[in-house]
VOGU-3710 file (C-alpha; in Angstrom, 3 decimals, decimal comma):
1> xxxxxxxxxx> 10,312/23,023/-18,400  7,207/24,771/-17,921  5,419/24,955/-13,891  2,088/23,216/-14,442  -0,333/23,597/-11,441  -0,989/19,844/-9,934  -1,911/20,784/-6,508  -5,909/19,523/-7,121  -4,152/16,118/-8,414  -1,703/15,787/-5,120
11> xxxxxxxxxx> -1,450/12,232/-4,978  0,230/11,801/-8,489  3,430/12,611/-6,745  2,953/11,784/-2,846  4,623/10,047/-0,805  2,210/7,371/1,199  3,213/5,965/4,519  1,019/3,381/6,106  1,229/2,696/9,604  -0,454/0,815/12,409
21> xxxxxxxxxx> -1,264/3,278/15,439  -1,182/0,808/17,870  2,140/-0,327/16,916  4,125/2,695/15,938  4,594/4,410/19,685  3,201/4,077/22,911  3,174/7,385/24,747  1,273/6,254/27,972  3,550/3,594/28,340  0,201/1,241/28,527
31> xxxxxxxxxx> 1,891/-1,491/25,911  -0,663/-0,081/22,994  0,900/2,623/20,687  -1,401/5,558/20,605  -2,364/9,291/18,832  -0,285/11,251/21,578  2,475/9,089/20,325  2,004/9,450/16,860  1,833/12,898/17,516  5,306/13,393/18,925
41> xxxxxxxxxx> 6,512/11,258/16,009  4,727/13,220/13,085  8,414/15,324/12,745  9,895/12,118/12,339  7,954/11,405/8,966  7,920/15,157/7,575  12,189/14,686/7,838  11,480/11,605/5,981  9,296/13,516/3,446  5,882/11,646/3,858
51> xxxxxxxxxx> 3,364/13,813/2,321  0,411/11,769/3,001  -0,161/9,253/5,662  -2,369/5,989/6,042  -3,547/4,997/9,231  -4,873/1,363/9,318  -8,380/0,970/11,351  -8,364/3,205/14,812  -11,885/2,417/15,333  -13,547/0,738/18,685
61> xxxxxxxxxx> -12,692/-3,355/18,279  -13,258/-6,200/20,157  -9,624/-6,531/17,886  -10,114/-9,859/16,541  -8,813/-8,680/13,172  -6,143/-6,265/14,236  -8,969/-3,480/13,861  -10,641/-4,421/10,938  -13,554/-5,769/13,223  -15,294/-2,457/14,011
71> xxxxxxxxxx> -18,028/-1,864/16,479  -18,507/1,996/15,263  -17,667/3,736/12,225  -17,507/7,388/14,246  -15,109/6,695/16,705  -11,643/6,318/18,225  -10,312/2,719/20,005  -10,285/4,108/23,580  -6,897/2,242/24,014  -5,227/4,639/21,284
81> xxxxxxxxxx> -6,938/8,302/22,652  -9,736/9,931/22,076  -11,177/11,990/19,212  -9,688/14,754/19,767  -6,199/13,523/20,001  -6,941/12,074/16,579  -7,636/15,444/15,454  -4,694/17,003/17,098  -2,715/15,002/14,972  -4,415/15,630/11,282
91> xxxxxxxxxx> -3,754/19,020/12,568  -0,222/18,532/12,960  0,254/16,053/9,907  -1,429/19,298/7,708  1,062/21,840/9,563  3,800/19,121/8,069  3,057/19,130/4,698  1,172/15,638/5,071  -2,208/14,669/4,253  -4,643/11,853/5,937
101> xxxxxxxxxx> -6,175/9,272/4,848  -7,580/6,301/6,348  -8,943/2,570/6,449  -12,686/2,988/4,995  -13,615/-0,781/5,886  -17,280/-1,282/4,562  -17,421/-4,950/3,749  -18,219/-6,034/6,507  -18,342/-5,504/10,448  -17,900/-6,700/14,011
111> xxxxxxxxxx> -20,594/-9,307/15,248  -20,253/-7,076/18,512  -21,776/-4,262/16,173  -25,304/-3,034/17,663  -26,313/-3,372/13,881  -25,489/-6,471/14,087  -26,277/-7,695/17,657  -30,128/-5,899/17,026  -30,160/-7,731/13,395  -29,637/-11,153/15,038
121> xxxxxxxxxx> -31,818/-10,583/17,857  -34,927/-11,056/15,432  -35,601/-11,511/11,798  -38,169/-8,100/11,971  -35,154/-6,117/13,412  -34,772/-2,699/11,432  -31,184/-3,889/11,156  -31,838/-7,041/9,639  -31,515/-6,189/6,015  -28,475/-4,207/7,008
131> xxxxxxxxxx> -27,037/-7,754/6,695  -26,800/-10,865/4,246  -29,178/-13,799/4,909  -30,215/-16,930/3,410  -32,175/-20,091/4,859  -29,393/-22,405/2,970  -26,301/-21,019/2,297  -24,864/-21,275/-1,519  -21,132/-22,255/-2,500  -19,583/-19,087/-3,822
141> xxxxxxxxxx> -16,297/-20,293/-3,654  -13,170/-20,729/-0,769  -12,936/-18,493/1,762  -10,419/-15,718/1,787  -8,894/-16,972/4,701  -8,703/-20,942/4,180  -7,182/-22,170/7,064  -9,585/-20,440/9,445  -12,351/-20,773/7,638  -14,551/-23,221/5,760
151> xxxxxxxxxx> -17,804/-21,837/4,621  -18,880/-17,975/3,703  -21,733/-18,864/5,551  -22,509/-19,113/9,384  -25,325/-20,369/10,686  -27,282/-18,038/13,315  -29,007/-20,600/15,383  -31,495/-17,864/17,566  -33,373/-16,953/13,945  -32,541/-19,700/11,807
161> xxxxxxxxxx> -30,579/-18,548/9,037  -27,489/-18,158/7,392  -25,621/-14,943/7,537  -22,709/-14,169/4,817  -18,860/-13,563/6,142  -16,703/-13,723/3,249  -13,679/-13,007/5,628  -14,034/-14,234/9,475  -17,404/-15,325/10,698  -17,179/-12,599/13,347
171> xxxxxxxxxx> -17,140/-10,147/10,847  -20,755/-10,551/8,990  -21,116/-8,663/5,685  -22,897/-5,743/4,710  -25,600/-5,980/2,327  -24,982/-2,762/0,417  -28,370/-3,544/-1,985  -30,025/-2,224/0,771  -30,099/1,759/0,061  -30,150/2,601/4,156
181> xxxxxxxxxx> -26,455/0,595/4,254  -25,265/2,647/1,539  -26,528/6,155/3,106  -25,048/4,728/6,069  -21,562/4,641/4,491  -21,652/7,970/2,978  -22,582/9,682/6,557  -19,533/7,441/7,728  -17,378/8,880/4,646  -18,979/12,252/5,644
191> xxxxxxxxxx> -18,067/12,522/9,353  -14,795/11,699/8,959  -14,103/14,236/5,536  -15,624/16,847/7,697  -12,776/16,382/10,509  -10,034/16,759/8,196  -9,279/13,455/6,212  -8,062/13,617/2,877  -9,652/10,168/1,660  -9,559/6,967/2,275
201> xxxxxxxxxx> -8,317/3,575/1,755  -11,076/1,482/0,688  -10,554/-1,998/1,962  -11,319/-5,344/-0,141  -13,074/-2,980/-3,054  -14,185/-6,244/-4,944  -16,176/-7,995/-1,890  -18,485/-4,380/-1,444  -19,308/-4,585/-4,482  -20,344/-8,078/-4,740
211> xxxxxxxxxx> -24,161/-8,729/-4,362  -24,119/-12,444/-5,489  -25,220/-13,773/-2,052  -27,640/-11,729/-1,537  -31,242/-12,841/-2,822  -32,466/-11,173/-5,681  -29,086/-9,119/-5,912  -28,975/-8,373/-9,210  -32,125/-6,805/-9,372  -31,958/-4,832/-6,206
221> xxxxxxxxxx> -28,308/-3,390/-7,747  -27,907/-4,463/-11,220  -24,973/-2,202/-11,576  -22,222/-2,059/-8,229  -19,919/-0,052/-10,544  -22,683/2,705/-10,478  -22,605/2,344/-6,367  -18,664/3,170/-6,520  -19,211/6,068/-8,977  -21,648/7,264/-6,444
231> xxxxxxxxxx> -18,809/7,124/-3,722  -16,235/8,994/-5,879  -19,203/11,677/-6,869  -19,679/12,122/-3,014  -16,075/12,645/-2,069  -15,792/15,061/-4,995  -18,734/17,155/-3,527  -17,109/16,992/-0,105  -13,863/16,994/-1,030  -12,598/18,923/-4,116
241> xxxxxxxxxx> -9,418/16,803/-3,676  -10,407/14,000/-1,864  -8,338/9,812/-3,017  -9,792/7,052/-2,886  -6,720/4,217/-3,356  -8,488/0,698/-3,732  -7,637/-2,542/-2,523  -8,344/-4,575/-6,267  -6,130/-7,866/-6,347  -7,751/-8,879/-9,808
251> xxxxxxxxxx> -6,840/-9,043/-13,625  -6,148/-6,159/-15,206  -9,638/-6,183/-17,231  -11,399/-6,086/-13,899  -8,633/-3,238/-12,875  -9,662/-1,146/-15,509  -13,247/-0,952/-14,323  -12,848/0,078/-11,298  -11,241/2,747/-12,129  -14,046/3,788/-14,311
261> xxxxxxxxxx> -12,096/3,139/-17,455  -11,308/6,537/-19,345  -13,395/8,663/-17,447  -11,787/7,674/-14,226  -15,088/8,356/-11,731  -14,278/5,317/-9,824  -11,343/4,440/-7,488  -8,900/7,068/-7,753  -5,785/5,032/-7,177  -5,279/1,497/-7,177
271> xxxxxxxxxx> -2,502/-0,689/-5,412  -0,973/-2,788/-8,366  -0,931/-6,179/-7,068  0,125/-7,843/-10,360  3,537/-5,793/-10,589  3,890/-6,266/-7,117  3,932/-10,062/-7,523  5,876/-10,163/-10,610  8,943/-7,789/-8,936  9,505/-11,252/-6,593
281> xxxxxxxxxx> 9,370/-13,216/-9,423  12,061/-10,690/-11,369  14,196/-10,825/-8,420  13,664/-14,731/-7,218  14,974/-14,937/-11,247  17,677/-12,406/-11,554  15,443/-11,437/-14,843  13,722/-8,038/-15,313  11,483/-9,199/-17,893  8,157/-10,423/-15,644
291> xxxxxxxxxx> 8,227/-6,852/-13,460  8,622/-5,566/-17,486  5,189/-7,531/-18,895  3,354/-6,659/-15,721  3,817/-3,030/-15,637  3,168/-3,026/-20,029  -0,249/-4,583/-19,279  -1,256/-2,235/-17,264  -4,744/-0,559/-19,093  -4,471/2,875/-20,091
301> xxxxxxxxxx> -7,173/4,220/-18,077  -7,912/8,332/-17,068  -4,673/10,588/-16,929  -6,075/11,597/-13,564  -6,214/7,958/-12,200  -2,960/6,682/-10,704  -1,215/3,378/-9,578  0,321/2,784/-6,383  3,371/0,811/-6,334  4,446/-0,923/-2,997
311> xxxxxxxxxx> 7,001/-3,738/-2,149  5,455/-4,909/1,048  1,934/-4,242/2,945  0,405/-5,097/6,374  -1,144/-7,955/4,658  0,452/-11,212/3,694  2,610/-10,932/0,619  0,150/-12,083/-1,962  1,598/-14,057/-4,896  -2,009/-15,237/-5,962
321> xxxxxxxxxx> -1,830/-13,976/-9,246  1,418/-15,998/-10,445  1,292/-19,386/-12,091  1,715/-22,359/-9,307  5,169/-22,755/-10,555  5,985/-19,339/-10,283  4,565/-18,657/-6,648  6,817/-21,873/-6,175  9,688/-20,339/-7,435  8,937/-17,530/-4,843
331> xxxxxxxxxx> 8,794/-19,571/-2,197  11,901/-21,571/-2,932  13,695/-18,214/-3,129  12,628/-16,407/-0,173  10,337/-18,436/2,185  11,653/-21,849/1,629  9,748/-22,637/5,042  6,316/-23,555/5,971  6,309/-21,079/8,803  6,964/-18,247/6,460
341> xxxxxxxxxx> 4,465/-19,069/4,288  0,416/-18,467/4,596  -2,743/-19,428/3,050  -1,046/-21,099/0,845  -0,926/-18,011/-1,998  1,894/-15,700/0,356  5,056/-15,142/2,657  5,012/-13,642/6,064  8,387/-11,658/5,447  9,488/-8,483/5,118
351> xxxxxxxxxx> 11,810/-7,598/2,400  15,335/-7,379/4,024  14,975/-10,747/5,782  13,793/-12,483/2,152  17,029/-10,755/0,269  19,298/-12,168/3,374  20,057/-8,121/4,315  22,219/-7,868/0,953  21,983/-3,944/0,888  23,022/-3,947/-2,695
361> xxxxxxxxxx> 19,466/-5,646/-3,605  17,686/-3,963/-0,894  18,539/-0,606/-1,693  17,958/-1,820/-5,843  14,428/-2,472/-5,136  13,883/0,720/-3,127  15,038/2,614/-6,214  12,516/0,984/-8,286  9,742/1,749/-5,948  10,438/5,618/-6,662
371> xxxxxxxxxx> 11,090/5,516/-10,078  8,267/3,306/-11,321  5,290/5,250/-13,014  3,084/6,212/-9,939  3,198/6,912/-6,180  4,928/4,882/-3,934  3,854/3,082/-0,677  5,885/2,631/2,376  4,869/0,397/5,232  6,061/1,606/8,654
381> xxxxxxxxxx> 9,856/0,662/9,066  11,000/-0,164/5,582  12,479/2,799/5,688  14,820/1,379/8,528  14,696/-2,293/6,986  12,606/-3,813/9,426  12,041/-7,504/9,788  9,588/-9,763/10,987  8,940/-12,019/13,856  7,962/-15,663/12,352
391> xxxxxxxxxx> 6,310/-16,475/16,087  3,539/-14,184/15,541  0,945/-15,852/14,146  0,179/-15,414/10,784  -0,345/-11,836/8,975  1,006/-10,494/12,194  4,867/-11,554/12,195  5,289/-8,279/10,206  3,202/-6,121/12,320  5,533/-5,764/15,125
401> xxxxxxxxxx> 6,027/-2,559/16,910  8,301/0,306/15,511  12,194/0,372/16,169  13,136/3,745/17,337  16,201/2,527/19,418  18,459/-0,028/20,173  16,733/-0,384/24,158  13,926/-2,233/25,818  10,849/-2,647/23,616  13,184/-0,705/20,894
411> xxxxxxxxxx> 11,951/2,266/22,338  8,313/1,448/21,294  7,351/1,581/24,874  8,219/1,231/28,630  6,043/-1,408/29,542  6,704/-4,961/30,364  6,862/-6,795/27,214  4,254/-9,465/28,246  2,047/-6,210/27,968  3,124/-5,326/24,140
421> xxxxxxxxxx> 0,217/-5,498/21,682  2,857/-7,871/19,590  6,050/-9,288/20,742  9,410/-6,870/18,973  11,785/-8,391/16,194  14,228/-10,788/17,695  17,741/-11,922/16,203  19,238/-10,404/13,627  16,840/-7,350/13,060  16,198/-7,208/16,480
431> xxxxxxxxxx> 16,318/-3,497/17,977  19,944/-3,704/18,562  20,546/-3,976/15,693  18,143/-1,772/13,264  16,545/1,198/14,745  16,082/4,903/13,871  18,450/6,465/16,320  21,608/4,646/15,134  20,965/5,093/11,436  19,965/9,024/11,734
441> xxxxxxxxxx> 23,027/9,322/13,032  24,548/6,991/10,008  25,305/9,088/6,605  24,961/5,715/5,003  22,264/4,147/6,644  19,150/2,771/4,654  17,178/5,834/6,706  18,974/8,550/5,121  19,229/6,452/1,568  15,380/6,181/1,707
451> xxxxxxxxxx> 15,636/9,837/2,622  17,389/10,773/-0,513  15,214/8,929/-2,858  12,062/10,735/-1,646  13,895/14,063/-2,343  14,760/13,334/-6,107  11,553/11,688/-6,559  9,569/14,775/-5,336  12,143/17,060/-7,578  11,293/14,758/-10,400
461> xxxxxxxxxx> 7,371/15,670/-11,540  7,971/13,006/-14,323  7,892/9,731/-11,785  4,422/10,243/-10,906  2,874/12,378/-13,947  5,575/11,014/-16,812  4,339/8,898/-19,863  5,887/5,390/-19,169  8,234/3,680/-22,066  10,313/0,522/-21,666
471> xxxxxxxxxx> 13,701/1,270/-23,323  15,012/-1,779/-25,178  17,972/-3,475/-25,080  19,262/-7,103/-24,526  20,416/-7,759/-20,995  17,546/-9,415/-19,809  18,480/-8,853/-15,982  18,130/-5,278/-17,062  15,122/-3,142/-17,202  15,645/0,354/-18,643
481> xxxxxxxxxx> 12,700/2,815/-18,782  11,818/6,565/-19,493  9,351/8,818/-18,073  8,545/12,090/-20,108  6,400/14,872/-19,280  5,943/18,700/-19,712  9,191/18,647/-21,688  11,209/16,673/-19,349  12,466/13,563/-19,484  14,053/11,144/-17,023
491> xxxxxxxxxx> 15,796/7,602/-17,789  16,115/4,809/-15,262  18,007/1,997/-15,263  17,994/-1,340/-12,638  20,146/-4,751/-13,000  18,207/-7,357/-11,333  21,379/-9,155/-11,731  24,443/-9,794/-9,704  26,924/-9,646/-12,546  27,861/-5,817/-13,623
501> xxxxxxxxxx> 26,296/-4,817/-17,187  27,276/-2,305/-19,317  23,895/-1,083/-21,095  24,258/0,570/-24,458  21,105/2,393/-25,147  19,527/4,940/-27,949  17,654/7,740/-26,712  17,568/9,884/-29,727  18,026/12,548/-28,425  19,734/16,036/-30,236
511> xxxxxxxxxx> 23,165/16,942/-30,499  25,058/17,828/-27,004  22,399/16,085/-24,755  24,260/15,064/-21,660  22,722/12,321/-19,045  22,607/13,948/-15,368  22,340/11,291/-12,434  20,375/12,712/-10,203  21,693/10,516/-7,220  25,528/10,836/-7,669
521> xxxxxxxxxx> 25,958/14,140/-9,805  27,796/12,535/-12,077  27,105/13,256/-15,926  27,232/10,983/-18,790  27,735/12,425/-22,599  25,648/11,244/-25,768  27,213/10,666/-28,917  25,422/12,677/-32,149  23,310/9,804/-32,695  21,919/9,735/-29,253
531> xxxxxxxxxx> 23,718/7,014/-28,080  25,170/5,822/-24,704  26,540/2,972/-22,568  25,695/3,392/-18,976  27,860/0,638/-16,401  25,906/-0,716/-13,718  27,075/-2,888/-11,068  25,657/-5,539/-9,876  22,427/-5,004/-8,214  23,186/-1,275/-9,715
541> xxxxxxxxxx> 20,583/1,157/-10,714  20,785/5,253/-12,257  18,193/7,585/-12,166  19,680/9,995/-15,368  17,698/13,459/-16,540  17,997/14,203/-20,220  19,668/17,681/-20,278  19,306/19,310/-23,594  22,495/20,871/-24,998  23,321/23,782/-22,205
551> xxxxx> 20,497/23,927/-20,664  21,912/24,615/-16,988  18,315/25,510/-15,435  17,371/21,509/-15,346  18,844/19,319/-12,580
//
């Protein structure tokens, strides 16, 4: 196998780690994690083998939406440190090996914004257009967040019009027609490029771009696409390297445009929400073959443009995209109860807790997320099998605070626990039960499983660059496929089943081939036809490099 240079395209093989700062580790002891902890943590995630980290919104709140309610684009929450500590720890992160990127939320912003507070003082405020207005609002559809919210429209009673909120109606929306809003964004994008981020996450990618409510929209920006190409042009000028991984829950038409189609100038990565929901339905079903269609309907798109696989996010688990039945048959299988459910369209759970701890399945589904084509996504403590806290309301009963030991708080912080930003994991996956001490200590811990799979994925180039094939054959609880680039070749196989399988596959390969699994060592022998049968248990999985005939430099 040839050594390609792929540094300029790092994020086709990184590994992404999204966490909460306020959550993950509170130095000060003040019940709010913060950068100083983070900082004294960032060893922690280089062992793991993060190579590029996502930190959810850090910016000053009034924190009605867990930080995605900003008050000003250029600065730090108080409450986690200070500008400088936030530097101090890209610093660090880049000394590690890691990149950062973080939330860019655009859509919309805090009614405690002075934008906004100035553009609702009077309708001749300069901020005024920085905003969406109409004297009646329109019906342009539900709201994203049903059961707190009726309208996309709120009534401002001091100037007598509507204002648009397609999320909370303390978050008013951005009216990105105006030109000033969008040179706004780009000094925001800017700023925070210039003190050492990587990219960004762009939050709710499909709402910025959509003018509808805005009078005379489609004339004041007939094309949005050409807006997003515009904020991929300016990260490449500022950024030789720079991501930009989108939040696009749509059909895979609309995917494909925002990635720009084949020339790729929009959204570098994408999170793919449709494989995402159809891996629940493959496991609620014991039946590979809806993960299979998802991931074969994904469009073709720029070589340079990537997917992002994830099993679980900080949002609720969104089965939106499933038939009614389907989502139903999600529900019945792992949040049977309304209390684990939201919005009606998604659980509240984090994985463990939905596959009642079975490690067999847990572990199955972790292999998957490193071995699917494109770059996988860990939310803080799947790595340790977190679970979640069904008291916290809503999206929140799987943002609980980080489980670094078995004590008070699980050694998130000293303080009383009526002062925790959200209450800890109680029961089963309390503390006591699942931290990181105890299972860095464990050989056979999830921890040090997790560990493992993010060292043969990142000696593997051919997970995140490989050309994807589905290998046939007729066990439908098992899905079989092949990755192949720069001459190498990997073949992975997963039973979604609990019944053991015994897989008998072609690969056509040439004569004296052998199979290497890169997890146990073991090898495996083709016949001269190129033929195998590979034993799985149940809930099994193999990750097997093609070796050709002697070839004892590949591994």
């Amino acid at each position: 196998m040839k050594i390609t240079d792929t540094s300029d395209l790092w994020w086709k093989s990184a590994v992404v780690y999204c966490l909460d700062v306020e959550t993950f580790l509170d130095w000060n002891n003040d019940g709010i994690g913060d950068f100083a902890g983070l900082a004294h943590r960032l060893d922690y995630l280089a062992e793991l083998g993060v190579t590029c980290l996502w930190l959810m919104p850090f910016y000053p709140t009034p924190d009605r939406d867990d930080g995605y309610d900003i008050i000003d684009f250029y600065g730090v929450d108080p409450r986690l440190g200070s500008l400088g500590d936030l530097v101090e720890c890209i610093r660090i992160a880049r000394d590690r090996g890691m990149r950062v990127i973080a939330d860019l939320v655009i859509n919309h912003t805090s009614d405690k914004h002075p934008w906004f507070r100035s553009a609702r003082s009077s309708r001749d405020s300069q901020y005024r257009d920085y905003y969406v207005w109409r004297d009646e609002p329109v019906d342009d559809g539900e709201p994203v967040f049903p059961d707190q919210e009726n309208s996309n429209w709120e009534l401002d009673e001091k100037t007598g019009q509507y204002y648009q909120h397609v999320f909370y109606k303390h978050q008013p929306d951005l009216n990105i027609t105006n030109p000033v809003v969008r040179d706004e964004i780009a000094k925001v994008m800017g700023f925070w490029l210039q003190l050492g981020l990587s990219g960004f996450r762009v939050d709710a990618v499909p709402f910025l771009l959509d003018a509808s409510g805005v009078v005379g929209g489609s004339k004041l920006l007939p094309d949005p696409h050409a807006y997003l190409r515009s904020l991929r042009s300016f990260l490449g000028r500022r950024s030789g390297d720079g991501v930009l991984l989108g939040e696009v829950n749509l059909a895979r038409a609309e995917q494909e445009q925002f990635f720009g189609g084949s020339e790729g100038d929009e959204l570098t990565m994408q999170f793919d929400f449709i494989a995402m929901q159809n891996l629940y339905l493959s496991l609620a079903r014991q039946d590979a073959r809806p993960l299979v269609e998802a991931l074969l309907s994904r469009p073709a798109g720029s070589p340079d443009s990537q997917w992002a696989n994830f099993v679980r996010n900080h949002d609720e688990l969104t089965l939106d995209k499933l038939t009614d039945d389907e989502r139903q048959e999600v529900f019945d299988a792992f949040g049977p109860e309304k209390r684990m459910q939201v919005y009606g369209r998604g659980l509240v759970r984090r994985l463990p807790t939905m596959l009642d701890g079975d490690p067999r399945r847990i572990r199955m589904v972790y292999s998957l997320l490193f071995s699917l084509p494109g770059t996988p996504v860990l939310f803080y403590g799947e790595e340790i099998g977190m679970g979640e806290n069904l008291d916290a309301d809503g999206r929140m009963a799987v943002r609980t605070p980080m489980q670094w030991n078995g004590g008070a708080n699980g050694g998130f912080s000293r303080a009383s626990k009526r002062r925790l930003r959200n209450p800890v994991v109680e029961g089963g996956y309390a503390p006591a039960h699942v931290n990181v001490e105890d299972q860095r200590r464990d050989p056979e811990s999830l921890l040090r499983f997790i560990q493992n799979l993010v060292r043969h994925y990142r000696n593997a180039p051919e997970f995140g660059w490989g050309a994807f094939e589905v290998i046939d054959q007729p066990n439908t609880a098992v899905f079989v496929h092949s990755l192949s680039w720069d001459g190498g070749r990997v073949v992975v196989l997963h039973n979604f089943g609990s019944d053991p399988a015994d897989v008998a596959l072609t690969l056509g390969t040439e004569d004296d081939d052998v199979l290497n699994d890169l997890l146990s060592g073991d090898s495996v022998a083709l016949d001269a036809r190129g033929r195998v049968s590979i034993a799985l248990d149940g809930y099994g999985f193999r990750w097997l490099r093609v070796v050709r005939g002697g070839d004892t430099t590949q591994y």
